[in-house]
C-alpha positions as CSV (number, residue, x, y, z in Angstrom):
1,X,38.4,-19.4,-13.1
2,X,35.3,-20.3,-11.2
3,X,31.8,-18.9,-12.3
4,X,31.5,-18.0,-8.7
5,X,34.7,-16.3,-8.4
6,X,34.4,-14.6,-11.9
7,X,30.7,-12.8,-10.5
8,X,33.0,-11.9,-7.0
9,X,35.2,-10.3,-9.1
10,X,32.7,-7.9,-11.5
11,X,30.6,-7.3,-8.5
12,X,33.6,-5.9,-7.0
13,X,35.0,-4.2,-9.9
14,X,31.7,-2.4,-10.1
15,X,31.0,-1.6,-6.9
16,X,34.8,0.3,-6.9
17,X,34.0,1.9,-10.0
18,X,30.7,3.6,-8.7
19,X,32.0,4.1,-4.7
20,X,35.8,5.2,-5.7
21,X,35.8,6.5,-8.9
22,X,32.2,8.2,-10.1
23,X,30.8,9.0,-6.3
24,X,34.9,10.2,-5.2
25,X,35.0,12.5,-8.5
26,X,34.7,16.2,-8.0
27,X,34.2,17.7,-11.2
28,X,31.0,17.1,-13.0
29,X,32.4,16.1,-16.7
30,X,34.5,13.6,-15.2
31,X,31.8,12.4,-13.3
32,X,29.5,12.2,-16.9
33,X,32.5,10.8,-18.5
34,X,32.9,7.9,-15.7
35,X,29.3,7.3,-15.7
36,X,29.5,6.9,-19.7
37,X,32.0,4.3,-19.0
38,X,30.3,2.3,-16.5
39,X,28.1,1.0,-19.1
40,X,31.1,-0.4,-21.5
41,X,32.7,-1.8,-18.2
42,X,29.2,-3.8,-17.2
43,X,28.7,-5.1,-20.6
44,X,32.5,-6.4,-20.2
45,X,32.1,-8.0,-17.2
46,X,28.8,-9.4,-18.3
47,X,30.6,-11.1,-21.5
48,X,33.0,-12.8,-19.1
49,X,30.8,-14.1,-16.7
50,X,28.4,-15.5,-19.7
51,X,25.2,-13.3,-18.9
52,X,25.9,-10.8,-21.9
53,X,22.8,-9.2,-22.0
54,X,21.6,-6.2,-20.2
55,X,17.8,-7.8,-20.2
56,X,19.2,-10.8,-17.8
57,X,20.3,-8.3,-14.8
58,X,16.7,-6.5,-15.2
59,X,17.8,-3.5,-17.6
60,X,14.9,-4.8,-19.8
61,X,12.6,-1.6,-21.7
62,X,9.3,-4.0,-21.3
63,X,6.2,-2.4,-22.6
64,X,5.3,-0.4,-19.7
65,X,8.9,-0.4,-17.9
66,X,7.6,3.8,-17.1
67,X,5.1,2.8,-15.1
68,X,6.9,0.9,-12.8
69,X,9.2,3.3,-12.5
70,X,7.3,6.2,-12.0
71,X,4.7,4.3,-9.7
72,X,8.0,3.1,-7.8
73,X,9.2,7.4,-7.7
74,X,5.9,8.5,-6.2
75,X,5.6,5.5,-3.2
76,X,9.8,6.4,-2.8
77,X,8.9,10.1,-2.7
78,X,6.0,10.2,-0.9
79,X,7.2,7.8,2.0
80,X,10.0,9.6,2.5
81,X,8.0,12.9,2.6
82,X,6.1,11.7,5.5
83,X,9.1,10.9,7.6
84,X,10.1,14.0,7.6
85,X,7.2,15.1,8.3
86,X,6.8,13.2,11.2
87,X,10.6,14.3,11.9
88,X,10.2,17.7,12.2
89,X,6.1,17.4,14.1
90,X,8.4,15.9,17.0
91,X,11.0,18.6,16.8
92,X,13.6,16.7,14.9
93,X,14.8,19.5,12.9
94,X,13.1,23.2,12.3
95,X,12.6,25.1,9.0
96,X,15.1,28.0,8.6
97,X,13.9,28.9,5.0
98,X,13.7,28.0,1.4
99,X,16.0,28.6,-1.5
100,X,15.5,32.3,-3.7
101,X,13.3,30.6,-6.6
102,X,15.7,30.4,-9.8
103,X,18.4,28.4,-7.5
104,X,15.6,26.2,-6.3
105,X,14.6,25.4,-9.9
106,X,18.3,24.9,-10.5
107,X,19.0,22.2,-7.5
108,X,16.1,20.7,-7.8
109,X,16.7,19.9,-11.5
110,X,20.3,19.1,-10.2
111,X,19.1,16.5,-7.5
112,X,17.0,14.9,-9.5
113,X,19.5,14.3,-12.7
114,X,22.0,13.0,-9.5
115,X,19.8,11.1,-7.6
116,X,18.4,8.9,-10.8
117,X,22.1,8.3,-11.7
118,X,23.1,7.3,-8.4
119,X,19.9,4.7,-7.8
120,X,20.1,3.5,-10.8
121,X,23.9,2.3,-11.4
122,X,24.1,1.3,-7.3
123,X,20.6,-0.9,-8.2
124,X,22.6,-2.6,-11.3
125,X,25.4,-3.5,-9.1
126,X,23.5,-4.2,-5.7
127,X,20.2,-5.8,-7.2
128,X,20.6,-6.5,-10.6
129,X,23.8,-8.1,-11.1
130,X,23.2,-10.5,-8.3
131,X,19.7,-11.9,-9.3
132,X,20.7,-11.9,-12.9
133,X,23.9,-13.8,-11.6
134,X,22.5,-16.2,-9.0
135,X,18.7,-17.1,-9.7
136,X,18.3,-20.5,-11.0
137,X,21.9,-20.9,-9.4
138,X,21.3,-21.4,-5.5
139,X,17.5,-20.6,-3.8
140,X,15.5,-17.4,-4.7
141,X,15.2,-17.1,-1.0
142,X,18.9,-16.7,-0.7
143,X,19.8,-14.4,-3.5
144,X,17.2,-12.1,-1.9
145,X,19.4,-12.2,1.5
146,X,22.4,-11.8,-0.3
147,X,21.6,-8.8,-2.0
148,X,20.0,-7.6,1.4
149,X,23.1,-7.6,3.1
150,X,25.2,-6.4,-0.1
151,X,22.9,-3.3,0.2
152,X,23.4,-2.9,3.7
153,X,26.9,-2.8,3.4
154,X,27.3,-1.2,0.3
155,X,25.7,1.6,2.1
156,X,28.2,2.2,4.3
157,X,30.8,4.1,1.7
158,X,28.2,6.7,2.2
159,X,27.0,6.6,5.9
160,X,30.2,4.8,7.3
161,X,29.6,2.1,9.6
162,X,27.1,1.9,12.5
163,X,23.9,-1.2,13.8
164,X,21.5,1.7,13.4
165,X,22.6,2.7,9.7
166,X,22.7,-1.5,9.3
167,X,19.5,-1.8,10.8
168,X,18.1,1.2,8.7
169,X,19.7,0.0,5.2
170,X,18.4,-3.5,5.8
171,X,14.7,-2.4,6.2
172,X,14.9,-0.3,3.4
173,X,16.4,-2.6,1.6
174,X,13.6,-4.8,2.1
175,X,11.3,-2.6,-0.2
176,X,13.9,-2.0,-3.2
177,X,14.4,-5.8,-3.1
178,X,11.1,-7.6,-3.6
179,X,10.4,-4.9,-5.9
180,X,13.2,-6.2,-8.1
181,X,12.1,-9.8,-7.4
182,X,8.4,-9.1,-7.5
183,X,8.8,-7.3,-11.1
184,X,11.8,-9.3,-12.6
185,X,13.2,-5.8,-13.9
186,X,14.8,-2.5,-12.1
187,X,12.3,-0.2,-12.5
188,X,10.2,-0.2,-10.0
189,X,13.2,-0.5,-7.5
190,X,15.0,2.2,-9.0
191,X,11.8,4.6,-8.9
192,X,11.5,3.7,-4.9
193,X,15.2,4.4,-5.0
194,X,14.9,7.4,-7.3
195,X,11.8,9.2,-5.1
196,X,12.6,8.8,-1.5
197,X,16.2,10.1,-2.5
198,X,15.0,12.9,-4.4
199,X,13.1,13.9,-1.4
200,X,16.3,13.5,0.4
201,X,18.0,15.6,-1.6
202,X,15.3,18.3,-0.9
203,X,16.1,18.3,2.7
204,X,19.3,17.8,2.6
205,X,20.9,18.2,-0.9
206,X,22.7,15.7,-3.0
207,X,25.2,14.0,-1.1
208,X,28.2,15.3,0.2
209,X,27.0,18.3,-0.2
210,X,27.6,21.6,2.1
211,X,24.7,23.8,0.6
212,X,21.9,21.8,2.1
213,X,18.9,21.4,0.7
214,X,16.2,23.3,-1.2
215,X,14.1,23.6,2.4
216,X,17.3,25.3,4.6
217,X,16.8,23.2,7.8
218,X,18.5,22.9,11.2
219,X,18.6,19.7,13.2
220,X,18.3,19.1,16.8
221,X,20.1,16.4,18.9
222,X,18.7,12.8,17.9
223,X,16.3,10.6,20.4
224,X,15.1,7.2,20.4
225,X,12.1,8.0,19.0
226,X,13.5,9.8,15.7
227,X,15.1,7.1,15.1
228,X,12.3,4.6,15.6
229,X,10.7,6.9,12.8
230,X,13.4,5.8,10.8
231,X,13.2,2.5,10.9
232,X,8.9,2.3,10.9
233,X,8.5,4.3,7.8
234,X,10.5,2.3,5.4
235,X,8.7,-0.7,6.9
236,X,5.5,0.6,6.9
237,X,6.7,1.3,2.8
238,X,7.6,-2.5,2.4
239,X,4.0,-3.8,3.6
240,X,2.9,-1.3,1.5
241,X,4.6,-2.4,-1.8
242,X,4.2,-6.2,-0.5
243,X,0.3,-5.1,-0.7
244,X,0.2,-3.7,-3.9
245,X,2.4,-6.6,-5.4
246,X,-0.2,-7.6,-8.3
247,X,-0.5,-3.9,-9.3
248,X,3.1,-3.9,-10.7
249,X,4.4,-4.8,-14.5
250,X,6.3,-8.2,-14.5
251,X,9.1,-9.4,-16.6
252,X,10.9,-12.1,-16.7
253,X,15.2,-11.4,-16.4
């Protein structure tokens, strides 16, 4: 079997694992347990493909692997705060209330905990597996597309399939990806990851959710211009991150 079919094949396996089996599971210690697993199942596939080592798909604790991540949380978060700002100043959605206090403490501890998890094992498959697979294999410039559009689509098992969620995951994706290629490790990617979904998770709580969020909102029918939102914000967030590119740890996979 083919190094190239071999990677197909774990990128695959994984990306089933996450989408059908921890994502699709409805009680939480089966989701823990799953998520336990994933790790054993990854170091697998890694042995057979010849990688082995957590470090070469960016899972590397470098000396200040934190600050990345929390530097990445806090551009994710606050990005993602000020489009829905801009959401609701132009009447995308209005405020219906907040949670009562001790449930907010509750779901917000709850979205966090879910969110990281989520980021972090779709950022191993999505991101890490395929530059720890193909650099030094086929052009930097072309592993970067690839996991682009693996993103994109990947992103579909949660927002099913439409050009403006395409369009959407591949601007965002633009952000999560040079931060993985910038840095050499997950970190920052998974805190951009981690924040802006964390702040999703306070509008709208984790997904699949019928709660809603921590801030109870109601939306109102979509317009061009929402949606432009969408897309300017996460590319306002990639300059942004492009800008502060010498600011960030690096580490070699």
């Amino acid at each position: 079997m083919s190094y190239y079919v071999k990677v197909i094949l774990g990128f695959i396996a994984l990306d089933l694992y996450l989408n059908l089996g921890i994502a699709k599971s409805s009680q939480f210690y089966i989701q823990v347990i799953l998520v336990l697993l994933f790790f054993p199942l990854l170091k697998g596939i890694l042995t057979l493909t010849k990688v082995k080592e957590y470090k070469k798909i960016g899972i590397n604790f470098h000396q200040n692997w934190w600050k990345n991540m929390m530097i990445g949380f806090m551009l994710g978060f606050s990005f993602w705060l000020m489009k829905y700002i801009l959401v609701y100043l132009f009447g995308g959605f209005k405020i219906a209330g907040v949670m009562p206090f001790p449930k907010m403490i509750t779901s917000l501890l709850m979205i966090m905990l879910i969110f990281l998890v989520g980021s972090f094992l779709n950022d191993i498959i999505v991101r890490g597996f395929v530059f720890g697979h193909l650099i030094g294999k086929i052009p930097v410039r072309w592993v970067f597309i690839i996991s682009l559009l693996l993103y994109s689509l990947d992103d579909t098992w949660n927002e099913g399939f439409s050009m403006s969620n395409t369009v959407f995951s591949l601007i965002l994706g633009l952000s999560l990806t040079y931060a993985i290629f910038k840095t050499g490790s997950l970190w920052l990617n998974t805190g951009i990851h981690w924040g802006l979904n964390v702040c999703y998770g306070i509008f709208n709580g984790p997904l699949g959710s019928t709660d809603g969020g921590i801030i109870i909102t109601k939306y109102e029918q979509s317009t061009i211009f929402l949606e432009m939102i969408g897309y300017i914000v996460p590319f306002v967030m990639f300059l942004f991150v492009y800008l502060l590119r010498n600011k960030f740890e690096r580490e070699k996979c």
